[in-house]
N, C-alpha and C positions, 0 to 999 in steps of 0.2 A: 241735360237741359232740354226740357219740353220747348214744341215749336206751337207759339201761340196760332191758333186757325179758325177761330170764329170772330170774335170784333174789335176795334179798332182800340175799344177801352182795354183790352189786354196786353197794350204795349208795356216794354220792358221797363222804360225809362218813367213810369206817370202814368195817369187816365192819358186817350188823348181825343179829340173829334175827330170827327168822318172826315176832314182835310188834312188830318194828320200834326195838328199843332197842339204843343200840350194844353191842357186845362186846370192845369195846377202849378204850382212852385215844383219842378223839378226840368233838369235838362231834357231837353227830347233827344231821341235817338240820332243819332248823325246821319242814319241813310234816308232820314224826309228831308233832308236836303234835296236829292236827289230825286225823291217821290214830288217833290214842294215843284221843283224844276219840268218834271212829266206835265205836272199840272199846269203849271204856265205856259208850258208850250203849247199845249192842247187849246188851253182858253186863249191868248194873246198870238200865236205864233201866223203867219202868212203864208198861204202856198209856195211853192218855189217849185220849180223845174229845177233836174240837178243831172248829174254826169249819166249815172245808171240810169235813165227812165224811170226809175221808180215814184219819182214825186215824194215832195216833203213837205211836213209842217215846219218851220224855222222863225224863232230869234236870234237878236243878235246880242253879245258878251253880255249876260246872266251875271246876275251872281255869282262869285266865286265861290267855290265847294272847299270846305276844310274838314281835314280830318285826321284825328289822333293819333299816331302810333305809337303811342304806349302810355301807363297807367302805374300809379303807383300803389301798391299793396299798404296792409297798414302799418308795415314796418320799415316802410321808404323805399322797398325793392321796385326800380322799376320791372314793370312786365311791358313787353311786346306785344303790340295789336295789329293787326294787318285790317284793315276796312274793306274786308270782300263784302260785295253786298248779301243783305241775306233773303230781300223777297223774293227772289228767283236763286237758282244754285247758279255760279261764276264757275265755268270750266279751268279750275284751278290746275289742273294737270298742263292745260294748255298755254298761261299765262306766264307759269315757271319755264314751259319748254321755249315758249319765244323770248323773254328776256335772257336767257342764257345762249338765244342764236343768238340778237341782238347783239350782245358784249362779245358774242365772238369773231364779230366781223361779217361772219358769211352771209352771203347774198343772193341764194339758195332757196326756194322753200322746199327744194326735195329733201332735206336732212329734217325741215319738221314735219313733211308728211310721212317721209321714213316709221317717224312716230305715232303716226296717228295724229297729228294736228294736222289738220288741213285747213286752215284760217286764209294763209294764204297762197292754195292750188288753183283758185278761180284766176288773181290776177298773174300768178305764172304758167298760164295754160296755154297752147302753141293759139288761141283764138283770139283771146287779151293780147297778146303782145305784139299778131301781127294788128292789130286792128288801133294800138297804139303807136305804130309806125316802129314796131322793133323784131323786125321778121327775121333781122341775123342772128338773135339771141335763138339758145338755146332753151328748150320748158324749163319753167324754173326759174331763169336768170334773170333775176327782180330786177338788175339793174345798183348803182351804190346805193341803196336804200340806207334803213338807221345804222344798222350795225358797219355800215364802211363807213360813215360818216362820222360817227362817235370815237372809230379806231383811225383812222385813214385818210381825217377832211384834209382836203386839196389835193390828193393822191391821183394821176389821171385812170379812169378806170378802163379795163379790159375785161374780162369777163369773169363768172363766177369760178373758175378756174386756178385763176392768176393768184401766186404768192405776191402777197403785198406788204410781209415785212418789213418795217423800217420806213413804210413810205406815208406819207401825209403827216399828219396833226392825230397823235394820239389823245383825241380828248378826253378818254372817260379816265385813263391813266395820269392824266392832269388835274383832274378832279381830285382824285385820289391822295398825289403829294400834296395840293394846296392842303385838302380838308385835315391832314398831318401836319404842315409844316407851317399855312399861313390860314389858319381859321379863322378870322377876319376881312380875308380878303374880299374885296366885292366882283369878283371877276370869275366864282367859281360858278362856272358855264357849261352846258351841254349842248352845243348846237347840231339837228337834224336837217337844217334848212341851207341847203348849196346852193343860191340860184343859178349858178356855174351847171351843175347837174341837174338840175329839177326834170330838165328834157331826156336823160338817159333815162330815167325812172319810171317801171311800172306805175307805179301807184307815189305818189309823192307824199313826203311826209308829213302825219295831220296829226301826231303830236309830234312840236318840232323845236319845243326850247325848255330848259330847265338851267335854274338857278338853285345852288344850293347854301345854304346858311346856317354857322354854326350858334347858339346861343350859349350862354352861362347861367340857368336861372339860378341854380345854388352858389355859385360863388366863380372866379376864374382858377381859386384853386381846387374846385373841381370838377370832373365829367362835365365835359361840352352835351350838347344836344345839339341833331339835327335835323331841318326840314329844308323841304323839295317846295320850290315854285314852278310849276310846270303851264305852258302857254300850248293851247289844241287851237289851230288854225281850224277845225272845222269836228265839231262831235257829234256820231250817229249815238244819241241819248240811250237807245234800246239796247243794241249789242255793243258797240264799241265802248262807251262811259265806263260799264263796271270792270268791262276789261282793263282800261285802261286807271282807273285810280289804281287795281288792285298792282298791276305791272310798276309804277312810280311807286308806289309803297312800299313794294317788296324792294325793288332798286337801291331806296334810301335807306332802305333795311341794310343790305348787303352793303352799301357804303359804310354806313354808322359801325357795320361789326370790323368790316376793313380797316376803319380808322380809329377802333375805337371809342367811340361813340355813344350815347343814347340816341335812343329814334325821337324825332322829336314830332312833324307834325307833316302835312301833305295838302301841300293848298294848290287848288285845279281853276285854273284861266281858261275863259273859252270864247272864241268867235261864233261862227253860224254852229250855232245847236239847234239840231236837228232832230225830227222824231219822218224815218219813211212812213209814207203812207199805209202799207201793208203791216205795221208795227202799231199802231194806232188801236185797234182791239183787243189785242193781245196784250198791250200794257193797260188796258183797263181791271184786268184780271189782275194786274202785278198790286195796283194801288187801291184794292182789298185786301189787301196784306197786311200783316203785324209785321215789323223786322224783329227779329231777333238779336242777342247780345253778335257785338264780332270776333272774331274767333283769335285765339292769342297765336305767337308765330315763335317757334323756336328754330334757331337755327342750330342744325348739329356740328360745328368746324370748330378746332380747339388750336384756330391762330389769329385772334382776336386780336385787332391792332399790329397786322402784317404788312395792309397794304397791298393785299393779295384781293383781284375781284376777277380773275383769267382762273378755269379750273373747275368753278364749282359744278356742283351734281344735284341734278332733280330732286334725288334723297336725300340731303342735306338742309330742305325744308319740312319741316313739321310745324303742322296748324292744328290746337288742340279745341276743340270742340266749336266747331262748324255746324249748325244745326240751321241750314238753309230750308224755305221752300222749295217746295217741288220747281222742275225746268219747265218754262215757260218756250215753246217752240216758235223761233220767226224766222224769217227766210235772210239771208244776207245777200245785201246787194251790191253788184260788181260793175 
């Protein structure tokens, strides 16, 4: 698949205009949501002072962002879509390796920079942490962040060290039996948000809630479908957004195959959306873009409706035709 690179009329989905809305009877592409969203914050958004000095452009809860994950072929087969964005390339290596720290509790970021993610070494650096008043912690020691909270909430915490088997509120494991055992339930919940801990934390959680919901569109006797309602207490639009649809997408991906499942859809809530000042140029470049198709998502596990989401491998995701723009360079701020 060729990556469209001259104008705006060579979108996938229709002709479309310079603001990226079609011109004709056909769906537009899902990621000018997200271009649509750059653009509003640009034109309507307010200075703000914010935590890093950086300075921002900011609204407040936008539109909510929805988006597909999966497509049916002409012979009813669903297929698997993952909505990484495509006007800039989504460090996919890096999204797989922190949702799989996430679900495993640790609270570490030495095990993702071990890897080469280093997303988050600025906020466990010995400078961030004395400076956030956590000079006993050791480099590294985020603090319960998502992954204790999702495996752990209400566990008292000790350090990135400490076995915490058996202790708190297994939530994403709860996730899991409801979306098997009570698919209608209205209570299947992910919560990031401790106000108990909020103060032990590096960095406090700014995506910090997910609801997940099973449907039936073909019938109840068969194959459910599932989508994520995810709530961002606070979205940096430039780097954090694509990160974070693409990590919630992949998430309900891996639930759906745990449960058995179809993927069904991925709708993103947002409070202060955010564009940093120093981002402001550099997505001007982005939204001379074409987006291209999204890339389909295979997962390679053969226990499909296990109830198994402890385990998985980086290689166990395959994403088949990704034909991204070139990477767009901004600075992240800490």
């Amino acid at each position: 698949m060729a990556v469209a690179h001259d104008s705006p009329a060579n979108g996938v989905n229709g002709a479309t205009s310079n603001n990226g809305t079609t011109t004709k009877d056909s769906n537009p592409h899902e990621e000018y949501q997200y271009l649509n969203l750059i653009r509003t914050i640009m034109a309507e958004g307010e200075y703000r002072a914010d935590r890093t000095g950086t300075g921002t452009k900011a609204i407040f809860a936008p539109p909510q962002l929805r988006f597909s994950l999966s497509k049916r072929s002409e012979d009813g087969t669903v297929i698997p879509i993952l909505p990484l964005l495509t006007t800039k390339r989504v460090f996919l290596r890096g999204v797989i390796a922190e949702l799989l720290w996430f679900i495993s509790g640790c609270t570490s970021s030495q095990p993702l920079s071990d890897q080469g993610v280093k997303i988050w070494d600025g906020n466990g650096s010995r400078e961030f942490l004395d400076k956030m008043g956590l000079s006993h912690r050791e480099v590294g020691d985020l603090g319960p962040v998502y992954g204790f909270q999702w495996r752990h909430f209400g566990a008292e915490y000790v350090d990135a060290t400490t076995d915490y088997t058996g202790q708190g509120v297994d939530q994403l494991a709860d996730v899991v039996r409801k979306l098997k055992e009570a698919p209608f339930d209205r209570r299947i919940v992910l919560s990031a948000w401790n106000p108990a801990d909020v103060s032990k934390m590096a960095l406090p959680p700014c995506h910090m809630f997910a609801q997940f919901y099973v449907s039936f569109p073909d019938g109840l006797d068969k194959k459910g479908s599932l989508s994520c309602l995810m709530y961002q207490r606070s979205v940096d639009t430039a780097l954090g957004l694509p990160f974070n649809i693409a990590s919630y997408a992949l998430l309900t991906h891996m639930l759906a195959h745990a449960a058995d499942l179809n993927p069904g859809s991925f709708v993103h809530t947002m409070g202060d959306t955010h564009i940093y000042c120093d981002h402001l140029e550099p997505l001007q470049e982005q939204l001379d873009r074409v987006p291209t198709e999204f890339p389909e998502l295979r997962i390679k596990r053969d226990d499909r409706g296990s109830g198994m989401i402890d385990g998985w491998k980086a290689e166990e995701f395959e994403v088949l035709n990704y034909q991204p723009h070139k990477t767009i360079k901004m600075n992240m701020s800490v």
